[in-house]
Residue, then its C-alpha position, 0 to 999 in steps of 0.5 A: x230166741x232166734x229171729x230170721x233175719x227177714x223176720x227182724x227186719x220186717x220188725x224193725x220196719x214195722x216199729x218204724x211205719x207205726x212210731x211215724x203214723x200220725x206223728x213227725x220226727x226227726x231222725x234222732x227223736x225216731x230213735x229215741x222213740x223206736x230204741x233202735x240202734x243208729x245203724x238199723x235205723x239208717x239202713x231201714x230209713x235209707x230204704x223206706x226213703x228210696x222207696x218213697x214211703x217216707x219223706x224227709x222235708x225241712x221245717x224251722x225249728x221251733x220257730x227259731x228263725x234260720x235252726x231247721x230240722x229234717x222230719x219224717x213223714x209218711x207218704x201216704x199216697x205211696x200207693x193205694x188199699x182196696x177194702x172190699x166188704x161183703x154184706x147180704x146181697x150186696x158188695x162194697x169196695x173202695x179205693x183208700x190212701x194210706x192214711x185211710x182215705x176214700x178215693x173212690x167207693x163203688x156199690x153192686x148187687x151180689x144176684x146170687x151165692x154162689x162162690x163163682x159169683x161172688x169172686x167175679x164181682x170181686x175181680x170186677x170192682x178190683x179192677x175198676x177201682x185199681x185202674x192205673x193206681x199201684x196197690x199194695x193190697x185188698x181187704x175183704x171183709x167177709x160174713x161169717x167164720x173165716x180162716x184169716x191165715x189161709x183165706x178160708x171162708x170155712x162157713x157162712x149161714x147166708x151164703x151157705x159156704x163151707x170151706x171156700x178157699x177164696x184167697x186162692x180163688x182171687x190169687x189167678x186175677x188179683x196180684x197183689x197181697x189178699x186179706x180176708x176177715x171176718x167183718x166184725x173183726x175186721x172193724x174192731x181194728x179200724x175203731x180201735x185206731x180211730x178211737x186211740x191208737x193207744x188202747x191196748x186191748x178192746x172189745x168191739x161189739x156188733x149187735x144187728x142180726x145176730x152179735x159178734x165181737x171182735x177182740x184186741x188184747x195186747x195190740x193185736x186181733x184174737x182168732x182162737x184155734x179155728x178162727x171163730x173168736x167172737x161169736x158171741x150170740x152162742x152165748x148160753x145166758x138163759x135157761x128155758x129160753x128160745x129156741x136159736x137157730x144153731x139149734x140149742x136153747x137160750x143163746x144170746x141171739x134170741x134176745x137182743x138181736x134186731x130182729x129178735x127185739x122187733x118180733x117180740x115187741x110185735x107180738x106183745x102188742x098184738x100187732x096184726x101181721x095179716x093187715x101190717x107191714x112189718x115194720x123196720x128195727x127203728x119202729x122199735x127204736x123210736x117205740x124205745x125212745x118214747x118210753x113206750x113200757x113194752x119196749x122198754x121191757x124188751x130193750x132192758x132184757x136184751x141189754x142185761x143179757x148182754x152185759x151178763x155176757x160181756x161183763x164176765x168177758x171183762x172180768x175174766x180178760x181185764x179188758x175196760x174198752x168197749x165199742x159198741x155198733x149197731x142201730x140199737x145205739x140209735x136211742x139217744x144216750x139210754x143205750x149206754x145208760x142202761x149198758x153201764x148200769x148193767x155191767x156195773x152190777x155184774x164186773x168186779x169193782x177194778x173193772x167197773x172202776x175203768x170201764x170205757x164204753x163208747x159209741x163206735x165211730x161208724x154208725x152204720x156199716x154201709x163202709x169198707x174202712x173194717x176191710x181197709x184196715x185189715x191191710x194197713x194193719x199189716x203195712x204198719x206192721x211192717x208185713x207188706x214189703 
């Protein structure tokens, strides 16, 4: 197979960048660690050290009084990631060092969706965030069905957006490398570093309006052909089921979303609509946590058609990871109970036997570490030069 010879080299450097991250070494134990030929090692080191990406600093060895030995560290202050994620309405962006660090984070209101509006608050909080720092990208993180490759929104429900070339919209103001995910897939690469960089493959599932999953298999984010992996509300899990808002019957997401579990609850209770507030997700959640049989009823249905569909995922992929987020794992450990009870029926026994489900490790997502992490991803990868 033939490999350009930037292309190799962005390899070998990318082989370097991770094998140090989070780790020391000294030059020979970065080769042994990397099979990298002396000389490739050498030139790639020489580089990356003018640069000041990696530091060379002089420790004892061992403990052996005058033995000293060069480590290698990487810089991580070299220079600066900014995340941007894009909620409902409202905008977040961060200033990150390279090990993943807030500097600075910054909150604005999003007062309409059009497109226009949107890239001009990017714009602003990129610059205000940026100020005299050097960056070598932005991350956005983005609701909806993104074209990653091209920095394509191709369509979004809340902002009603199809096919907005975003990317090229921020290109005339931002100089500097643009990412753009999906949000959901963009934090399933932050809680699969976060959880162990070691892990292979993983699901990462968002349970909050609607659910969605972000996939790694083999060290690396699944896209599928039109980039919309991971829209696992569509689901077929029920026959004569509710209507969902895609228009077909049955979906996932007319179980075990939020707002679909509050409503439900609600109206088996009676609850009076024309006298109450409706009440917030946590009624639910407490109402859950007090072992409230109605509640219950609902959460054991939403957490069952769940496990239907990610247990065949498991079983057809081999995947034993899962990371799951949301407010529903508010309900102290009764959500993963139940969950592994679930998948424990459904997965075949090599699967069950290795399952691996945990909380993520951002319980809320009021963050932009899914977006910075959409940068670093390709920094460590050796894609940003």
């Amino acid at each position: 197979m033939y490999i350009k010879l930037d292309s190799l080299k962005k390899l070998n450097r990318g082989l370097i960048l991770s094998s140090l991250k989070n780790n020391n070494f000294t030059r020979v134990e970065l080769q042994k660690r990397t099979g990298l030929a002396a000389g490739t090692l050498s030139n790639i080191m020489k580089e990356l050290v003018l640069e000041n990406i990696i530091l060379e600093i002089e420790e004892n060895g061992n403990g052996i009084r005058g033995r000293k030995g060069t480590k290698l560290f990487i810089n991580y202050n070299y220079k600066y990631v900014i995340g941007i994620k894009i909620k409902r309405g409202i905008l977040i962006g961060s200033l990150n060092s390279l090990d993943g660090t807030t500097i600075n984070q910054m909150t604005l209101e999003i007062p309409d969706k059009s497109p226009s509006t949107v890239v001009d608050l990017i714009i602003k909080t990129f610059k205000e965030l940026k100020q005299e720092k050097s960056i070598i990208g932005i991350g956005i993180a983005f609701p909806g069905q993104v074209d990653s490759n091209e920095g394509i929104i191709t369509y979004s429900a809340f902002y009603q957006w199809k096919k907005v070339k975003l990317k090229e919209l921020l290109q005339k103001s931002i100089e500097c490398e643009i990412f753009i995910e999906n949000d959901v897939r963009a934090m399933a690469l932050s809680e699969k570093d976060f959880i162990s960089p070691d892990i292979k493959n993983m699901l990462y599932i968002n349970i909050d309006r609607g659910v969605s999953c972000g996939i790694i298999i083999n060290n690396s984010l699944l896209l599928g052909d039109n980039f919309v992996s991971g829209q696992l509300g569509h689901s077929f899990v029920e026959n004569n089921g509710k209507i969902c808002n895609c228009g077909k019957i049955g979906c996932l997401e007319t179980i075990t979303t939020n707002p679909r579990m509050l409503e439900d609850y609600l109206k088996e209770i009676n609850y009076n609509f024309d006298t109450n507030e409706v009440p917030s997700f946590d009624f639910f959640i407490n109402k859950v946590i007090e072992n409230d049989p109605v509640a219950l009823k609902i959460f054991n249905h939403a957490i069952y058609s769940l496990a239907i569909i990610i247990g065949n995922l498991s079983n057809t992929l081999n995947i034993s990871t899962i990371v799951v987020g949301g407010d529903i794992t508010k309900c102290n450990n009764l959500f993963f109970q139940t969950f592994f009870k679930f998948m424990s029926l459904i997965c075949i026994p090599y699967v069950t036997e290795n399952l691996n489900i945990k909380k993520s490790v951002f319980e809320h997502n009021d963050n932009t570490i899914g977006a910075v992490y959409i940068v670093l991803n390709q920094f460590f990868k050796g894609n940003i030069l």
